[in-house]
C-alpha angles and dihedrals in degrees: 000000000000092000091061099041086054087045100045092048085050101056085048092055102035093101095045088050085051095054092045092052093047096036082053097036088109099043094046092052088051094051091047090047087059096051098040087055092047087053088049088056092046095053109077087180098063092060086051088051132043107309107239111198091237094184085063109041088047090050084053085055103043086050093046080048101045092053092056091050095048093037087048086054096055106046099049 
């Protein structure tokens, strides 16, 4: 009974999860960015090897994420 009670409150609330995704895309990958570039301080190892731009690769991967997700919302 539970199971069908959480899906059924899924599927009522799938668009508006989608909205809220798309209307916050921006902030979150700002948000991501500055994380991504707090984790790049904190990591000596990465100046002494080859310097990954971290910010941008992790912006690459919460898109890549974010569309799933969003991709994964529409078509249910």
């Amino acid at each position: 009974m539970r199971r069908i009670v959480r899906e059924t409150a899924f599927r009522l609330a799938r668009g508006d999860i989608l909205r809220f995704v798309e209307d916050h895309e921006e902030e979150l990958l700002d948000i991501f960015g500055d994380e991504l570039r707090q984790l790049d301080d904190r990591m000596p190892e990465e100046k002494v090897f080859i310097d990954i731009d971290m910010e941008a690769l992790g912006e690459e991967l919460l898109l890549a994420a974010l569309n799933a997700l969003k991709r994964f919302l529409r078509e249910g």
